[in-house]
Backbone and ligand atoms as CSV (ligand in chain L), in Angstrom:
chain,resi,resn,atom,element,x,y,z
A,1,UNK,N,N,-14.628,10.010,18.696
A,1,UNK,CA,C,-15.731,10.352,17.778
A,1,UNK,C,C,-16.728,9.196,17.719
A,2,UNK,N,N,-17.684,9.740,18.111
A,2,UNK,CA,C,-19.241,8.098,17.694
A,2,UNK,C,C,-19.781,8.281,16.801
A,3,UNK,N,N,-19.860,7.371,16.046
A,3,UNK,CA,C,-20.455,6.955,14.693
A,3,UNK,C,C,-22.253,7.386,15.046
A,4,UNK,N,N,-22.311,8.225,14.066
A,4,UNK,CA,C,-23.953,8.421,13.595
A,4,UNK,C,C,-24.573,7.193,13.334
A,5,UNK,N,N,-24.268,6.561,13.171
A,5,UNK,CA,C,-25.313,5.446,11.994
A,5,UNK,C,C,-25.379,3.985,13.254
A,6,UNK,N,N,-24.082,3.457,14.463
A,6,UNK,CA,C,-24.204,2.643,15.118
A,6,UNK,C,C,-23.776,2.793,16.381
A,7,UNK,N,N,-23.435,4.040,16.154
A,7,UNK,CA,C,-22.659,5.032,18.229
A,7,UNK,C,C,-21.809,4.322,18.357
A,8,UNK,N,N,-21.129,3.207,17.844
A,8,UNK,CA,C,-19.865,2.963,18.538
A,8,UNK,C,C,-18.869,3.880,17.936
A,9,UNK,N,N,-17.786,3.945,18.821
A,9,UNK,CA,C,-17.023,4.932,19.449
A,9,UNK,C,C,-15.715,4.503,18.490
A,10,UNK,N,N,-15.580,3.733,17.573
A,10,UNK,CA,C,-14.317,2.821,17.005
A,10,UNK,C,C,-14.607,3.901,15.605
A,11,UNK,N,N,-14.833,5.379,15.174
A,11,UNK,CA,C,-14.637,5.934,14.346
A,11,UNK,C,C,-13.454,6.369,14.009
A,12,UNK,N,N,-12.997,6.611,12.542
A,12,UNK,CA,C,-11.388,6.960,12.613
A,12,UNK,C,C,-11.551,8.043,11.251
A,13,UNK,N,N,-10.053,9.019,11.852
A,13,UNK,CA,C,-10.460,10.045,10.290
A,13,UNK,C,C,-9.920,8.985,9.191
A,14,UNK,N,N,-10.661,9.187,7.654
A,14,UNK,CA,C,-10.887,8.798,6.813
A,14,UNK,C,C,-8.850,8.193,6.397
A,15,UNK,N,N,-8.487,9.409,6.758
A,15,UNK,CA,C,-7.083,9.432,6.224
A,15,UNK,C,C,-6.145,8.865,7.123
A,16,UNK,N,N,-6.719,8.224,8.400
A,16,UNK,CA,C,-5.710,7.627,9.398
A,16,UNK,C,C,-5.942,5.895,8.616
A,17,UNK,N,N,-7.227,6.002,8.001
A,17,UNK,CA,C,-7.375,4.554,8.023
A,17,UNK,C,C,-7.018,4.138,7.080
A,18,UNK,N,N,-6.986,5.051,5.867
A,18,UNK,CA,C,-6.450,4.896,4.268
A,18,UNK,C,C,-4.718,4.557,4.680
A,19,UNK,N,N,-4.383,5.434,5.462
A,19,UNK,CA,C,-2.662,5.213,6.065
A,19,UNK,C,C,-2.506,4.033,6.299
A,20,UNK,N,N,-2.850,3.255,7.267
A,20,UNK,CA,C,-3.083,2.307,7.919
A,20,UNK,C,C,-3.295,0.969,7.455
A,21,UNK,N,N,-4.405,0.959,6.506
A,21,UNK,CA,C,-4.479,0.173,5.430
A,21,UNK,C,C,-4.222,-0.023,4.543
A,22,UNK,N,N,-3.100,0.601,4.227
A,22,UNK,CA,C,-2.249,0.390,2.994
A,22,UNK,C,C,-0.349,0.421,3.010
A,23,UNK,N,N,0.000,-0.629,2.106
A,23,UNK,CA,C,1.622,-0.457,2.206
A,23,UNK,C,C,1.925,-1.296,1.117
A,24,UNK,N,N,3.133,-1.083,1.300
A,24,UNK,CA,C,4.286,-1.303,-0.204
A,24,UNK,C,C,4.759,-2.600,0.137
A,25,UNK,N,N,4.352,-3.571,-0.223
A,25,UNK,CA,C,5.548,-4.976,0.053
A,25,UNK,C,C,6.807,-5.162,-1.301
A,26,UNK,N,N,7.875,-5.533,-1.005
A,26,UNK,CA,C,8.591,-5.857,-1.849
A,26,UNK,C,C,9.581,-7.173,-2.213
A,27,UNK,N,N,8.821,-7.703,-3.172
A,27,UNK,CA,C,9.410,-9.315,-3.078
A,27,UNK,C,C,10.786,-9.275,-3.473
A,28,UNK,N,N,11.227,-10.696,-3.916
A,28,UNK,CA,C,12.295,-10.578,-4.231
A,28,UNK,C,C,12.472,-10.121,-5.974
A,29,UNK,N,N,11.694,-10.122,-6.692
A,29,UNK,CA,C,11.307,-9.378,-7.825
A,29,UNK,C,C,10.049,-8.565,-8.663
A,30,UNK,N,N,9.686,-8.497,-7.148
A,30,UNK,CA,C,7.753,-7.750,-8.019
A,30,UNK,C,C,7.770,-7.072,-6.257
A,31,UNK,N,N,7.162,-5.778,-6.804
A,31,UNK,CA,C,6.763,-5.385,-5.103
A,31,UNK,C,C,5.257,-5.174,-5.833
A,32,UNK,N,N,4.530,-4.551,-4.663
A,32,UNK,CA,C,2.880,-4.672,-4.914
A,32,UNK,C,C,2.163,-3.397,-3.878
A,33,UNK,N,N,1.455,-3.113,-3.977
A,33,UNK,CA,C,0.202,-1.970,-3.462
A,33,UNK,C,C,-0.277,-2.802,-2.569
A,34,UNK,N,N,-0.273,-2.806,-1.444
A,34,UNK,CA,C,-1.540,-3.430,-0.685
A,34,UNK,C,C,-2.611,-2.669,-0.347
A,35,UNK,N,N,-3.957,-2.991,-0.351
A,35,UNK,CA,C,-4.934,-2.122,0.393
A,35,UNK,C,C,-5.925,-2.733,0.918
A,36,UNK,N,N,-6.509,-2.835,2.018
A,36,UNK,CA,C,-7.494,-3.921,2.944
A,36,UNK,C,C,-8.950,-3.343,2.219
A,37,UNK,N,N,-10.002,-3.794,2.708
A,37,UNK,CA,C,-11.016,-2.916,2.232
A,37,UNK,C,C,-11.756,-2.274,2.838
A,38,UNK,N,N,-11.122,-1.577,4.103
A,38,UNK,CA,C,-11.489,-0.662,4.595
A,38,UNK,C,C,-10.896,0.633,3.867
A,39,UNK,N,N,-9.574,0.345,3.409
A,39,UNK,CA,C,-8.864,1.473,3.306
A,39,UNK,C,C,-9.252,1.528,1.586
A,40,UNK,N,N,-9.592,0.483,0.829
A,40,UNK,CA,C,-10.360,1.093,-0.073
A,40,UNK,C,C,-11.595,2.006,-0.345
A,41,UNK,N,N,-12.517,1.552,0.800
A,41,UNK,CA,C,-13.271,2.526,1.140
A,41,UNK,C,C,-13.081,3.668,1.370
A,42,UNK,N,N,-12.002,4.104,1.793
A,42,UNK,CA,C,-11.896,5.579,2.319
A,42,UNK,C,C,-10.718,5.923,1.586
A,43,UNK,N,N,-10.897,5.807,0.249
A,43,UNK,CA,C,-9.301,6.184,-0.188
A,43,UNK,C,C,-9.755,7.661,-0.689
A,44,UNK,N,N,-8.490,8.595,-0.628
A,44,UNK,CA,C,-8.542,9.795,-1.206
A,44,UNK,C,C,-8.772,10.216,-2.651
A,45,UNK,N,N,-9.206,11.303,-3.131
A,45,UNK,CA,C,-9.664,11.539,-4.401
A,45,UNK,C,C,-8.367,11.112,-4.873
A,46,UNK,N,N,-8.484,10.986,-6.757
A,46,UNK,CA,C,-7.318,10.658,-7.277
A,46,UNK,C,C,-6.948,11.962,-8.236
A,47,UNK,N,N,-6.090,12.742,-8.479
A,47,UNK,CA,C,-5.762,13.893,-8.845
A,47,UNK,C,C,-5.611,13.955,-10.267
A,48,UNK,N,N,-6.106,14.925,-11.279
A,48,UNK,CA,C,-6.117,14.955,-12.314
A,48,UNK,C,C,-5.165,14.652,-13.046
A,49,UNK,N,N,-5.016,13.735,-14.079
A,49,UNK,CA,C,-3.907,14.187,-15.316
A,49,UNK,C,C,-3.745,14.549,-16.051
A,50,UNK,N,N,-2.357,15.666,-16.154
A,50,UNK,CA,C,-2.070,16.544,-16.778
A,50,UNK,C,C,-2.031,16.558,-18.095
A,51,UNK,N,N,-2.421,17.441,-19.063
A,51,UNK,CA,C,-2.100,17.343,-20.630
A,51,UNK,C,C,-1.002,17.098,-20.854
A,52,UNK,N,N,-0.215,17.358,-20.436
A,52,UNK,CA,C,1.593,16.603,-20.790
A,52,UNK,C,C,1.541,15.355,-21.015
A,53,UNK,N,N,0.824,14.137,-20.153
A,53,UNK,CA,C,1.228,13.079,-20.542
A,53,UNK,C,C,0.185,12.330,-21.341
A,54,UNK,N,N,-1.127,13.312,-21.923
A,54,UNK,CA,C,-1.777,12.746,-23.064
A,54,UNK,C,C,-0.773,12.889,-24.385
A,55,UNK,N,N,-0.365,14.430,-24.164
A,55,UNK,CA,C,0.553,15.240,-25.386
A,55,UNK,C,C,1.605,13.694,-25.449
A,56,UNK,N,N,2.190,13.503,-24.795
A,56,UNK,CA,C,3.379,12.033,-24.710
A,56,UNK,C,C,2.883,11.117,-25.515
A,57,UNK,N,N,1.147,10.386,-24.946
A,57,UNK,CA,C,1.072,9.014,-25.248
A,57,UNK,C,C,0.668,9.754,-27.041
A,58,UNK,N,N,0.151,10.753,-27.194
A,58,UNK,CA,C,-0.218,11.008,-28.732
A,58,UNK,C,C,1.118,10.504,-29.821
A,59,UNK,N,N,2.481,11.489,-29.162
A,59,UNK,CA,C,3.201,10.728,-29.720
A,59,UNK,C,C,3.624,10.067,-29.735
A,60,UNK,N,N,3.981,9.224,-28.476
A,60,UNK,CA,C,4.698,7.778,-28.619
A,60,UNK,C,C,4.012,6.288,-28.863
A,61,UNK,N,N,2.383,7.048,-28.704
A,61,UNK,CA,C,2.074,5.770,-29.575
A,61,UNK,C,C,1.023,6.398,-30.985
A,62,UNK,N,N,0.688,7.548,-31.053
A,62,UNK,CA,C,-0.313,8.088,-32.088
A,62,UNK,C,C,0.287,7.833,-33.226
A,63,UNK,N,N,1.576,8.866,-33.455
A,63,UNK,CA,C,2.363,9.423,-34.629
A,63,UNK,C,C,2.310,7.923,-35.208
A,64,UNK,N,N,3.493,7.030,-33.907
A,64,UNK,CA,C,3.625,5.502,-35.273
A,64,UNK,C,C,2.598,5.326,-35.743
A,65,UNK,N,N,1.293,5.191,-35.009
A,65,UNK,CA,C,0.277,4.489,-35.345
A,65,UNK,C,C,-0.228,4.954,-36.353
A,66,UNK,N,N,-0.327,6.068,-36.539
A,66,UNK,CA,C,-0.301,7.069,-37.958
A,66,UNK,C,C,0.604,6.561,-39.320
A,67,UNK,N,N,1.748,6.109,-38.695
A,67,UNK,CA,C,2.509,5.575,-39.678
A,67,UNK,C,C,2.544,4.255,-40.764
A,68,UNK,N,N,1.854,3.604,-39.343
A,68,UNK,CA,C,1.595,2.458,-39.886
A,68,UNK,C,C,0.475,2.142,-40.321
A,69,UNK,N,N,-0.247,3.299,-40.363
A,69,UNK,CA,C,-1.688,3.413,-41.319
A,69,UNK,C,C,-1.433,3.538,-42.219
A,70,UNK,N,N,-0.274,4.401,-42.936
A,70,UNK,CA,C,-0.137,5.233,-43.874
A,70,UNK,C,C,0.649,3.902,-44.660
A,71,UNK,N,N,1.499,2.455,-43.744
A,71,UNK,CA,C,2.183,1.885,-44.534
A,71,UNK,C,C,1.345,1.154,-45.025
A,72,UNK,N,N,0.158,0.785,-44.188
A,72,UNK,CA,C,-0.466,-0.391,-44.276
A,72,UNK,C,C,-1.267,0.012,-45.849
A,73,UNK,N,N,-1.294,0.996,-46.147
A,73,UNK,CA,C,-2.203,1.618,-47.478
A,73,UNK,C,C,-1.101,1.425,-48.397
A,74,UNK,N,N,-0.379,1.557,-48.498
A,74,UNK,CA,C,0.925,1.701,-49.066
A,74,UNK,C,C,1.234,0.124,-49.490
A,75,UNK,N,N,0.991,-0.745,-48.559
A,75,UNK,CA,C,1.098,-2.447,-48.840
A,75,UNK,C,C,0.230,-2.891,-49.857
A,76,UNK,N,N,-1.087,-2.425,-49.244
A,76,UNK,CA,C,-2.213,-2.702,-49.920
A,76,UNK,C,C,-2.342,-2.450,-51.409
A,77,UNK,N,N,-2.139,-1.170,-51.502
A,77,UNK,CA,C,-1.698,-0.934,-52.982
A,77,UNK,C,C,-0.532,-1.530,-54.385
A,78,UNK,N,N,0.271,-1.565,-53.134
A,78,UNK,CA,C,1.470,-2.418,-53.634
A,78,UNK,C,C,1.209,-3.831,-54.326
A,79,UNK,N,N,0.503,-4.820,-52.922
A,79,UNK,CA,C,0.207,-5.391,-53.394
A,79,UNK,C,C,-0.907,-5.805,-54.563
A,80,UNK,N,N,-1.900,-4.994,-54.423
A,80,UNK,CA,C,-3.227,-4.352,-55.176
A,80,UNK,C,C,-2.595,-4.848,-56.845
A,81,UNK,N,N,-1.459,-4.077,-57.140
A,81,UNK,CA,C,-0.806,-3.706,-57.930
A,81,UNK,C,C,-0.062,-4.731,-58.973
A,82,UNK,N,N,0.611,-5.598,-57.951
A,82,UNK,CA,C,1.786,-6.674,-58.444
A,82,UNK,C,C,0.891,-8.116,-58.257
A,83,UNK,N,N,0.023,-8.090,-57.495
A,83,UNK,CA,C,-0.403,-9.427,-56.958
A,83,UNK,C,C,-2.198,-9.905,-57.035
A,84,UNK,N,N,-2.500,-8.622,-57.367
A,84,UNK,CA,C,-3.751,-8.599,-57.742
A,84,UNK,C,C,-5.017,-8.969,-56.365
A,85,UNK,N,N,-6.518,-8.486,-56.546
A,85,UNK,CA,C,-6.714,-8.254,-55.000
A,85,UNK,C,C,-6.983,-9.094,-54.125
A,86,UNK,N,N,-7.280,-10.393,-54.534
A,86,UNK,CA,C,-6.758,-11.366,-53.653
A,86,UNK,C,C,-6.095,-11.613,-52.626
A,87,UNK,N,N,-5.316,-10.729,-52.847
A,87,UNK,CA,C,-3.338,-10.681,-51.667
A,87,UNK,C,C,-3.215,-9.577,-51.325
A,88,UNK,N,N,-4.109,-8.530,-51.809
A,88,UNK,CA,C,-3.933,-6.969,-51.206
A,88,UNK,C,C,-4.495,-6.849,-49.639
A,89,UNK,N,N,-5.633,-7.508,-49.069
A,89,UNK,CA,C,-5.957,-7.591,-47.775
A,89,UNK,C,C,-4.588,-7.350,-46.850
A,90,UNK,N,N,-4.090,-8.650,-47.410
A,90,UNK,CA,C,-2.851,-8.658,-46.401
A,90,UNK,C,C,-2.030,-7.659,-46.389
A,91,UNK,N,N,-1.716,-6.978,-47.055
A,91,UNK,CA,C,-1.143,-5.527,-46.799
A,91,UNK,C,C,-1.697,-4.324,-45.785
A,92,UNK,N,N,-3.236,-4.624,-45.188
A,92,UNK,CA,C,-3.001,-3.885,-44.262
A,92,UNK,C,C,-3.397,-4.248,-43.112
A,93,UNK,N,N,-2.911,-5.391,-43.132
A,93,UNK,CA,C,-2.562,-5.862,-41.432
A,93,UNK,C,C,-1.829,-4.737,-40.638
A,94,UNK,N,N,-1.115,-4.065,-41.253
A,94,UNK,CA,C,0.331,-2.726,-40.222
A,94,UNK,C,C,-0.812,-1.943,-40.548
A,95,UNK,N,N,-2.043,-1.993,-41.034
A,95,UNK,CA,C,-3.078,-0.462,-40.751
A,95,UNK,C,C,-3.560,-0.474,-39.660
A,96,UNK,N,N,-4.374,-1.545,-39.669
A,96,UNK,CA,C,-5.091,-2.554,-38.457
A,96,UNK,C,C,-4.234,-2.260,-37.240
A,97,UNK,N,N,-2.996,-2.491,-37.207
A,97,UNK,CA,C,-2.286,-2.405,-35.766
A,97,UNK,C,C,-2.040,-0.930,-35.460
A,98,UNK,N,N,-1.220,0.118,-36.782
A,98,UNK,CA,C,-1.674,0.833,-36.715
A,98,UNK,C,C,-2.807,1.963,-36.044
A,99,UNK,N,N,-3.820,1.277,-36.815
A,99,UNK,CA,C,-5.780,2.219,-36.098
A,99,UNK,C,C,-5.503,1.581,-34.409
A,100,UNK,N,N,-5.253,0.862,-34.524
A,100,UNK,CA,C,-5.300,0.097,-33.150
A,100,UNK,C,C,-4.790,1.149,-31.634
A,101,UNK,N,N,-3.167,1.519,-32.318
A,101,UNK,CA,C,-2.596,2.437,-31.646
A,101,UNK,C,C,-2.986,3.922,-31.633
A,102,UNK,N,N,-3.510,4.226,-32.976
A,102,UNK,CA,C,-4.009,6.064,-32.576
A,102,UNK,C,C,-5.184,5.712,-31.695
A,103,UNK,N,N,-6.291,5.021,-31.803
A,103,UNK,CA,C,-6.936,4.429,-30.904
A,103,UNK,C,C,-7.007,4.700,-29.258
A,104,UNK,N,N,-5.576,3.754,-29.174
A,104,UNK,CA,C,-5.287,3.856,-27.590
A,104,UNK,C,C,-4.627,5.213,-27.190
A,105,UNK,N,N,-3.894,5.975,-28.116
A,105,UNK,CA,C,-3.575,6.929,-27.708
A,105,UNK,C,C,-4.476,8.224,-27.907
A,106,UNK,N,N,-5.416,8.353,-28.240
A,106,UNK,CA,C,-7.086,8.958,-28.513
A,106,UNK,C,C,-6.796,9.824,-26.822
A,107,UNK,N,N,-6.860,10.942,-27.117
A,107,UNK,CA,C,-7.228,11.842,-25.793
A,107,UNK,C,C,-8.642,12.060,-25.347
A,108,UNK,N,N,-8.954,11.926,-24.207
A,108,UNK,CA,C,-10.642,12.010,-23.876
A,108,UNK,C,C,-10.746,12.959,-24.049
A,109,UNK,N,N,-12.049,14.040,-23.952
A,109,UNK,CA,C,-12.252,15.253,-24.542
A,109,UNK,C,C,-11.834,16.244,-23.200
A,110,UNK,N,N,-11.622,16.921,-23.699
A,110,UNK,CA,C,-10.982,18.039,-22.902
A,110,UNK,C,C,-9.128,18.101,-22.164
A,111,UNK,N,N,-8.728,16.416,-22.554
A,111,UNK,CA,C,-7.793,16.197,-21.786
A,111,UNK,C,C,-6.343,16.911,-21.976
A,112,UNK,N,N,-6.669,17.588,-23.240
A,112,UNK,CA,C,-5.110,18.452,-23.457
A,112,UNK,C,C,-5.292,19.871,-23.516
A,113,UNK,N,N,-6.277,19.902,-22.709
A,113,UNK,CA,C,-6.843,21.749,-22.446
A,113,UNK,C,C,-6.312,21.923,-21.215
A,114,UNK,N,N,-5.390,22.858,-21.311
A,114,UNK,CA,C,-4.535,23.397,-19.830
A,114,UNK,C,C,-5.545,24.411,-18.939
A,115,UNK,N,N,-6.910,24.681,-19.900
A,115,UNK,CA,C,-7.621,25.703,-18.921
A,115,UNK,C,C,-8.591,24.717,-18.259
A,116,UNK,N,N,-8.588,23.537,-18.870
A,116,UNK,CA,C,-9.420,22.046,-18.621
A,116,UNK,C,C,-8.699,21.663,-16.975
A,117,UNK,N,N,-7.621,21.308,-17.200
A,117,UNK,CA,C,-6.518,20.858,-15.969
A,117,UNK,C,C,-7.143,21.964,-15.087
A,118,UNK,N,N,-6.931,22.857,-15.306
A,118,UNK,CA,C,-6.372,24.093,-14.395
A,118,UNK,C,C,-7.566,23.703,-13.031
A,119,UNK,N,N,-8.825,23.525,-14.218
A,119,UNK,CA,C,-10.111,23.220,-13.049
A,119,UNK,C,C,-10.266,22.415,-12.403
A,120,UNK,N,N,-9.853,21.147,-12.967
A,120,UNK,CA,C,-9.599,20.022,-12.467
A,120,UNK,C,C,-8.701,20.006,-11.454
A,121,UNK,N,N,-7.629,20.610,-11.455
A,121,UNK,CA,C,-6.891,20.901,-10.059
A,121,UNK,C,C,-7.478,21.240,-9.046
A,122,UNK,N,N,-8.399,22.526,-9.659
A,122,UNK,CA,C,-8.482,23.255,-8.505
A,122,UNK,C,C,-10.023,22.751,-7.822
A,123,UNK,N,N,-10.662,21.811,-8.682
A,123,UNK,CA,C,-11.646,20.632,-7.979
A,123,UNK,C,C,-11.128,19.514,-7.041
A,124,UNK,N,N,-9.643,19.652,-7.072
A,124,UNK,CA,C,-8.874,18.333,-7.133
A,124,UNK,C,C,-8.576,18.785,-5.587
A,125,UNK,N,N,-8.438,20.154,-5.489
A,125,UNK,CA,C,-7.512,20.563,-4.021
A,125,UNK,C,C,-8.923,20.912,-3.231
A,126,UNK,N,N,-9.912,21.074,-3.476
A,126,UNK,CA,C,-11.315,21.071,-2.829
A,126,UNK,C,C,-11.763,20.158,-2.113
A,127,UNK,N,N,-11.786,18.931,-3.346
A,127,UNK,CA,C,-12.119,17.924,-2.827
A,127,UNK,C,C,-11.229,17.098,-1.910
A,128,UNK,N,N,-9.665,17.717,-2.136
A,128,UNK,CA,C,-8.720,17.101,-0.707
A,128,UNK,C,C,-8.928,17.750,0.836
A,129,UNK,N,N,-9.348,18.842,0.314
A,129,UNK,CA,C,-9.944,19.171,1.742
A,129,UNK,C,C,-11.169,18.756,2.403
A,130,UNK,N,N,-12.315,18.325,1.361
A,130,UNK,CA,C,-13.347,18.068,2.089
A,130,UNK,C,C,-13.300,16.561,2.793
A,131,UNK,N,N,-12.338,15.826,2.094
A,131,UNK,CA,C,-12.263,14.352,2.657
A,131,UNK,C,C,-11.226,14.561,3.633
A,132,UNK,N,N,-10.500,15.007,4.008
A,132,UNK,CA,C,-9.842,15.376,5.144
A,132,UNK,C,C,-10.629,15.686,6.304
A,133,UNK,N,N,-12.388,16.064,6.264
A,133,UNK,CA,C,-13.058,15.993,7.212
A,133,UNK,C,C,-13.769,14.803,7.192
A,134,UNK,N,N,-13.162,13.775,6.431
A,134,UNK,CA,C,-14.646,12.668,7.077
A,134,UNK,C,C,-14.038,11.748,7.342
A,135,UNK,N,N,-14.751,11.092,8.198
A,135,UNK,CA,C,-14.495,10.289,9.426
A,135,UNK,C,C,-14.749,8.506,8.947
A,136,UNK,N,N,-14.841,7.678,9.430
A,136,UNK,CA,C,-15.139,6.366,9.088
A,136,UNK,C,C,-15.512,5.372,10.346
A,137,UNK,N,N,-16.514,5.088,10.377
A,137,UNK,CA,C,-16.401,3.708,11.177
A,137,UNK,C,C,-15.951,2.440,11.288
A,138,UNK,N,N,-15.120,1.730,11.781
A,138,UNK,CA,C,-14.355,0.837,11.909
A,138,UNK,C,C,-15.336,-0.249,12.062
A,139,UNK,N,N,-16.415,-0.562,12.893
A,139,UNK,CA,C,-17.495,-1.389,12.779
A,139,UNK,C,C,-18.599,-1.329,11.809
A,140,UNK,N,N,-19.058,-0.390,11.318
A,140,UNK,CA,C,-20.076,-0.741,10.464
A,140,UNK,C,C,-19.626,-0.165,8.833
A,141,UNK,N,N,-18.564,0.990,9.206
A,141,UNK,CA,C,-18.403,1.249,7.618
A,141,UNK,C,C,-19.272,2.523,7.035
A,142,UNK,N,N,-19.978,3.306,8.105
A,142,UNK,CA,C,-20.124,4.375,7.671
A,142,UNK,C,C,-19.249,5.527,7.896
A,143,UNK,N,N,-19.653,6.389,6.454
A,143,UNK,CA,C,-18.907,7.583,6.372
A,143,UNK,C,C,-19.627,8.545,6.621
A,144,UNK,N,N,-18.900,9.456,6.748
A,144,UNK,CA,C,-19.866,10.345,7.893
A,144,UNK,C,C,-18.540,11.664,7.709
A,145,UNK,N,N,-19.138,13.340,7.992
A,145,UNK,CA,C,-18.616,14.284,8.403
A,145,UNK,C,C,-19.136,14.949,9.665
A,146,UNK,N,N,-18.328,14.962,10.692
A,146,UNK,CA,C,-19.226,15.151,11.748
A,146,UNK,C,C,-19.418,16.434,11.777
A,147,UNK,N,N,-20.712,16.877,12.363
A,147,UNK,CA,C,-21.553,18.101,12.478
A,147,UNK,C,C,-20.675,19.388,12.661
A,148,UNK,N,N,-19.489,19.193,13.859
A,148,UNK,CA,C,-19.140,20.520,14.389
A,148,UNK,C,C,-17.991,20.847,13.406
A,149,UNK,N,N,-17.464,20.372,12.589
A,149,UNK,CA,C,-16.845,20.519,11.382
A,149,UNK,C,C,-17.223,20.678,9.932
A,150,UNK,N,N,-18.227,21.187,10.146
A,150,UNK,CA,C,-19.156,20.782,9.010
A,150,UNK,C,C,-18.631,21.862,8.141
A,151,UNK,N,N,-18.283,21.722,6.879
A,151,UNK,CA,C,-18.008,23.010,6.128
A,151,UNK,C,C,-18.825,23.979,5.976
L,1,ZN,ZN,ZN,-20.796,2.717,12.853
């Protein structure tokens, strides 16, 4: 295949080079992703995630975080109460960490809509086919779908 953009002949499909340029090393206690930056260039779409594992992070980190909103008010008052308000701040430090966590576990919009996914899949398996036709140059780095494959 010759590259459109410099005719040399060193073109490769997108997905031989993503292969190629990438692997698993494994130390003696940490292994790691490698990827050159060619093969970052041509890496494949990344596939949607599923509402299941927003539904997860809601509860395993929302609910506490909920909880510890609810204690941190609960301190505050307490202290509010016995210690006067001076010393009540400090009672909701566990809100603060709390907000912190519903926060991170905050779903982006649409992300726990299964009719949301559904599209996203099926954008997801589209777009694996269309990069399955493109090609890469090894010398200059253009991407390219060549003509007689053209969708
Ligand atoms: Zn080229």
């Amino acid at each position: 295949m010759r590259c459109p953009s410099c005719s040399s002949t060193a073109a490769r499909r997108c997905e031989v080079l993503y292969a190629q340029g990438t692997s698993m090393s494994y130390g003696h206690d940490s292994s790691a992703f490698n990827i050159s930056g060619m093969a970052s260039r041509v890496s494949p779409p990344s596939p949607p995630t599923a509402p299941s594992y927003f539904r997860r992070r809601l509860l395993l980190l929302g609910v506490p975080g909920l909880l510890l909103c609810l204690l941190g008010v609960f301190f505050f008052l307490m202290l509010l109460a016995n210690k006067g308000l001076s010393a009540a701040p400090g009672g909701l430090i566990p809100g603060l960490l709390g907000g912190y966590l519903v926060w991170q576990a905050w779903p982006p919009a649409g992300a726990l809509s299964d009719a949301n996914y559904r599209a996203l899949a099926a954008q997801y398996v589209e777009d694996l086919r269309l990069y399955s036709t493109l090609w890469a140059c090894t010398d200059c780095g253009h991407v390219f779908r060549p003509a007689a494959q053209a969708t």
